[in-house]
N, C-alpha and C positions, 0 to 999 in steps of 0.2 A: 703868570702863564696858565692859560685855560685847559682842559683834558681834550678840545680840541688841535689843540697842537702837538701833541704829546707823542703821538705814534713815529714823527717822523724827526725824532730827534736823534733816535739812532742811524735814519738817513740823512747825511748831510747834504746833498744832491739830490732834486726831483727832477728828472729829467721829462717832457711834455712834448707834442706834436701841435702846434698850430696854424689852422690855414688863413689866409685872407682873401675873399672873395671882393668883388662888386666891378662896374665898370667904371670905376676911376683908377685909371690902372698909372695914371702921374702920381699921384698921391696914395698908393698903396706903396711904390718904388719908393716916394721920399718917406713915409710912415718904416719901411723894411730899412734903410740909410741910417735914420736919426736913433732905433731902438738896437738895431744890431751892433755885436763887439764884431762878428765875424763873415762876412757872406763871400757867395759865389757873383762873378761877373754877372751884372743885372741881362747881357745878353742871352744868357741861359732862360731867359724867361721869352725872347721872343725866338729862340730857336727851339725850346722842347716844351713852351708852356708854363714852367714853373721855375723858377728861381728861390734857394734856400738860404738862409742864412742862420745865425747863432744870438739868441738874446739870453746873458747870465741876467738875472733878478733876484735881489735880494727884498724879500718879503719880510715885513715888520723887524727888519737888521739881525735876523737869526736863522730865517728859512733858507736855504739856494736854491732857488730852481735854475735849469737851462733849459731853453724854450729853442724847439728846430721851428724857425718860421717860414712855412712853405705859401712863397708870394704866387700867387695862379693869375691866369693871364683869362681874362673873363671874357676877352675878345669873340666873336661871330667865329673865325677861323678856327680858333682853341676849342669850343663849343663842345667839339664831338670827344677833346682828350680830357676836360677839368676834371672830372671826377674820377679818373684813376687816380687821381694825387690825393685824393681826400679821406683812407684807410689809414685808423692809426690815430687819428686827430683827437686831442681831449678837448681841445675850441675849436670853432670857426667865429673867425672878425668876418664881419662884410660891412663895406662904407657904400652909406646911401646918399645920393645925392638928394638936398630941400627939393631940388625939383622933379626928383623920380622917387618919391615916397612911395609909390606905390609897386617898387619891385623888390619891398619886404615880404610881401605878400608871394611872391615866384618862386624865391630863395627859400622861406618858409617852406614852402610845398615841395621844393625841391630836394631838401635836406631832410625835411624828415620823412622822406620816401625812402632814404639811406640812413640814419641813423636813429636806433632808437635810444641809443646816451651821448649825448654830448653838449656843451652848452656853445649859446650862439648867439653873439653879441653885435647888433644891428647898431654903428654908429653913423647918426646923420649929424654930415657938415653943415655947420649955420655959414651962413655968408650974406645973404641978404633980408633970412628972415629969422625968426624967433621959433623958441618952443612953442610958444600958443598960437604962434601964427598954423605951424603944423599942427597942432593938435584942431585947433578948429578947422582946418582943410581937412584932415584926413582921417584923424585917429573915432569922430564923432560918427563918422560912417560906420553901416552898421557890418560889413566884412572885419575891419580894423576893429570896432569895440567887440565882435563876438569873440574873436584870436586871443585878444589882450586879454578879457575876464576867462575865457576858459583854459589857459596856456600859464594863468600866474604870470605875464611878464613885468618885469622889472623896470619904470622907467627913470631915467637919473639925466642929469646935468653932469658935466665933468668938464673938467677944465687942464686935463694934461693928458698926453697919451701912454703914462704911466700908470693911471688910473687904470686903464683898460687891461694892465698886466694883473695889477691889486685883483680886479673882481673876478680871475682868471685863477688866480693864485687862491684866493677866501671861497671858491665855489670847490675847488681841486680838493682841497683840505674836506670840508663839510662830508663831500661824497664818500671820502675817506674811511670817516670818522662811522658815518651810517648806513654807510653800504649802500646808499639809495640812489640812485643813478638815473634818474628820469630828467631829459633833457630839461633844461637851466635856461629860458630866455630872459633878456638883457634889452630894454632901448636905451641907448645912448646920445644924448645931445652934446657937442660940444663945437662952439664957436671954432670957425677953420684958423681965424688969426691965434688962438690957441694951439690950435694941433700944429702946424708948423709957424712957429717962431723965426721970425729974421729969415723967412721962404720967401723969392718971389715966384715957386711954382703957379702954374695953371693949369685950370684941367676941367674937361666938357666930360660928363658922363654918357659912357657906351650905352644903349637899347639891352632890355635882358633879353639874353637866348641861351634857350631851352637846352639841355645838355642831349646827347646820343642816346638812345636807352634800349634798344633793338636788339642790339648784339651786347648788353651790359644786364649781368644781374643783381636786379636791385633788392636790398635786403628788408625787404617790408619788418614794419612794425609789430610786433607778434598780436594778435590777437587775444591778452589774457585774461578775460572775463572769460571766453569761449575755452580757453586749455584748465584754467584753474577748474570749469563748472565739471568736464569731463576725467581729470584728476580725482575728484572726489567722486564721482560717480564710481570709478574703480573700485575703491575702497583702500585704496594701496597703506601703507605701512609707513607713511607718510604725513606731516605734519606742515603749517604753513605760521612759519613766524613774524610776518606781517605780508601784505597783499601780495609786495612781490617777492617773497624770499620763501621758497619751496626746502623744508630741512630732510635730508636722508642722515640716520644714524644706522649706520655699517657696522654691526658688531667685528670684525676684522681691523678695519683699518677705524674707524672717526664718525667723526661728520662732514658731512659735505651739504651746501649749500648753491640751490641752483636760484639762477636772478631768470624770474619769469618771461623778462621784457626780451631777453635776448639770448635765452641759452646757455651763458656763462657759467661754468662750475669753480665753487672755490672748494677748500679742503680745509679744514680745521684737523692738525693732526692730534691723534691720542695721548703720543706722548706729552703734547702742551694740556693736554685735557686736565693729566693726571699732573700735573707740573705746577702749574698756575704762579711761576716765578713772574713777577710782572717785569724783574731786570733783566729779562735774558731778551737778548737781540729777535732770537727767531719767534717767542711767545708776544712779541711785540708786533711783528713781521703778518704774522698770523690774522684770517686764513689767507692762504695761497690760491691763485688764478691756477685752475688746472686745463691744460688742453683734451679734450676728449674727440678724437676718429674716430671714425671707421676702420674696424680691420681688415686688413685683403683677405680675410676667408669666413668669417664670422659677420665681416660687419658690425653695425651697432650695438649690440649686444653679446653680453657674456657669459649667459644664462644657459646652462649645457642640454644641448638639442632644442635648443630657439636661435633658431637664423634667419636669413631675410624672408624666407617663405613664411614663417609664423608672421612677423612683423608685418609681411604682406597682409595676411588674412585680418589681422587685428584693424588695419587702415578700413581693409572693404568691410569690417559688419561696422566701425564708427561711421564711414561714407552712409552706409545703407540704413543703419539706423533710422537716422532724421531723413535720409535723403530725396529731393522733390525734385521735380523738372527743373527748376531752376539752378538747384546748388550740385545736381551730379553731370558729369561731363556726357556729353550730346552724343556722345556714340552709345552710350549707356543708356540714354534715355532711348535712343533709335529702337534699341532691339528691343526695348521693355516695350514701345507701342506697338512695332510689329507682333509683339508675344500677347498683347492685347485686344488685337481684333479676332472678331470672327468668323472663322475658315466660311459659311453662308454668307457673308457679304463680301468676301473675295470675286465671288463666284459671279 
C-alpha cells in the first residue's frame, strides 16, 4: 500500500458525481443498465432531461466509492436544460461516435467554459474502424494535435467499461493526494462489441448542439497568470506554495490555502498544526474545503471600515491602471473622449 492511498482509509465510502454526455443516447441508457446497482425509471430522462442512477465500485478490492450517474439527454430539444445538471461533477464520460470524432472538439470547448477542475473522459466506439484508422483521420490534423500536446491528454485502449470507473477512481485519489486539480483529460478507444457484451443494442449518433448560454452563467476559467502577477504586485503577506496554491497564515485561526484556478478555500486547522498525530481521523481528514460568502452587510470582507465602497475603489485604480480603449467598458471610454477634445473644434 502506497501513501497514495492512505488518506482515505479512514474513509470507507467516496461518494462522486458523474455525468455522461454525447449523442448516443441508446448506448449511454444501456452503458447506465449494465454499471448501475440502482437507477431511476430511464423515462425520467426523456421527461426532465436526466436520468440518475447508483454505481457502488470497488477500486483495487479496498477502496468504495459510490458514483451518482447523472445520464443527460444530449438531444436538440434538451439543448437549452444539459447544463443545469452538470454542477457537482468530479467526471464527465461523453461517447463519441468513429463517425463524429470531431464533436470532441465542441464538447471540449464547451466544458471547459464551465469547469475549471474536473476530469473528462472522451470514449470513442470502434465499430468499423480502428484506432489508427482515427488517428490518421483526425487526431494528425493540426486543431486535434494542438488540443492533445497542449492539454496533456491521455490516450489508451480499453477493453471493458470498468476501466472507465478505474481511471475515475486513480485520477480522484492523485487529486486528493496533491491538491492539484487541473482538469485531467482522457481519449478512450474501446471496441463497441466490448462495451456491451451479449447487446443487440443500436444507435445512430445525434448532430452536437450548442447548450443555452444567454440567460446561464458560465463560470469562466480564472485567469491566473494575470491574478497571481497582480497578487505580488500588492505585496501582501502572502506566500505561493506552488503556481496554483496561494498560502494565508492567520495568526488567530491557521492556515488557509486558496486554489487560484477557482476560488476554493481550504483550512488546515492549528490545532492539527500543533498536533501532527498522523492516527487521528481529522489530522488525516485535513485541510477542509471552507465555504466563504458574502455578508448581508459587510460583504466580502472583514477588515473593520472596508466594505464594498473601498473594494469598489480598489477594482477602479486596477481597471485604471493598465486600462486602454479596448479592455475598459465603452461607456468609460465615451466620456474620456468627450473629456478629450477641444472646446475650439466644437465650435
Amino acid at each position: 500500500m502506497n501513501s497514495l492511498e492512505m488518506p482515505f482509509l479512514s474513509n470507507p465510502l467516496i461518494k462522486k458525481k458523474i455525468c455522461i454526455l454525447g449523442g448516443m443516447e441508446n448506448y449511454k441508457d444501456e452503458f447506465q443498465k449494465k454499471l448501475s446497482s440502482n437507477s431511476l425509471p430511464i423515462d425520467n430522462k426523456r421527461n426532465i432531461g436526466v436520468n440518475i442512477s447508483k454505481i457502488d465500485f470497488s477500486f483495487k478490492n479496498y477502496l468504495k466509492f459510490e458514483f451518482l450517474l447523472w445520464n443527460i439527454d444530449c438531444r436538440q430539444q434538451r439543448a437549452y436544460l444539459r447544463t443545469l445538471f452538470y454542477n457537482g461533477a468530479e467526471a464527465i464520460i461523453i461517447f463519441i461516435s468513429e463517425t463524429r470524432v470531431n464533436q470532441i472538439l465542441d464538447y471540449f470547448d464547451e466544458i471547459n467554459a464551465r469547469f475549471p477542475s474536473i476530469t473528462i473522459i472522451f470514449c470513442i466506439l470502434l465499430e468499423n474502424f480502428t484506432r489508427e484508422d482515427i488517428n490518421a483521420r483526425h487526431f494528425k490534423n493540426e486543431d486535434f494535435d494542438s488540443i492533445i500536446k497542449s492539454n496533456n491528454i491521455s490516450i489508451n485502449e480499453i477493453s471493458k467499461p470498468l476501466d472507465i470507473m478505474e481511471q475515475i477512481c486513480s485520477i480522484t485519489l492523485k487529486r486528493n493526494k496533491y491538491k492539484e486539480m487541473d482538469n485531467a483529460y482522457i481519449i478512450d478507444f474501446i471496441p463497441l462489441d466490448l462495451l456491451f457484451v451479449n447487446s443487440n443494442i443500436s444507435d445512430e449518433c445525434n448532430d452536437y448542439f450548442e447548450p443555452e448560454t444567454r440567460n446561464i452563467n458560465i463560470a469562466q476559467t480564472i485567469n491566473t497568470d494575470l491574478l497571481i502577477e497582480y497578487v505580488l504586485n500588492l505585496k501582501l503577506k502572502v506566500h505561493f506554495e506552488s503556481t496554483n496554491w496561494l498560502i494565508i497564515n492567520n495568526k488567530e485561526f491557521g492556515r488557509f490555502s486558496i486554489y487560484m484556478k477557482n476560488g476554493n478555500v481550504y483550512y488546515y486547522p492549528k490545532i492539527c498544526e500543533k498536533c501532527k498525530d498522523d492516527k487521528c481521523f481529522k489530522y488525516k481528514k485535513a485541510p477542509f474545503f471552507i465555504c466563504i460568502e458574502a455578508d448581508d452587510s459587510t460583504g466580502w470582507t472583514n477588515i473593520n471600515g472596508f466594505n464594498q465602497s473601498e473594494l469598489l475603489i480598489i477594482t477602479k485604480i486596477l481597471a485604471l491602471l493598465e486600462g486602454n480603449e479596448k479592455t475598459l467598458p465603452k461607456s468609460v471610454v465615451g466620456q474620456i473622449k468627450k473629456l478629450n477634445m477641444c472646446d475650439r473644434f466644437k465650435m
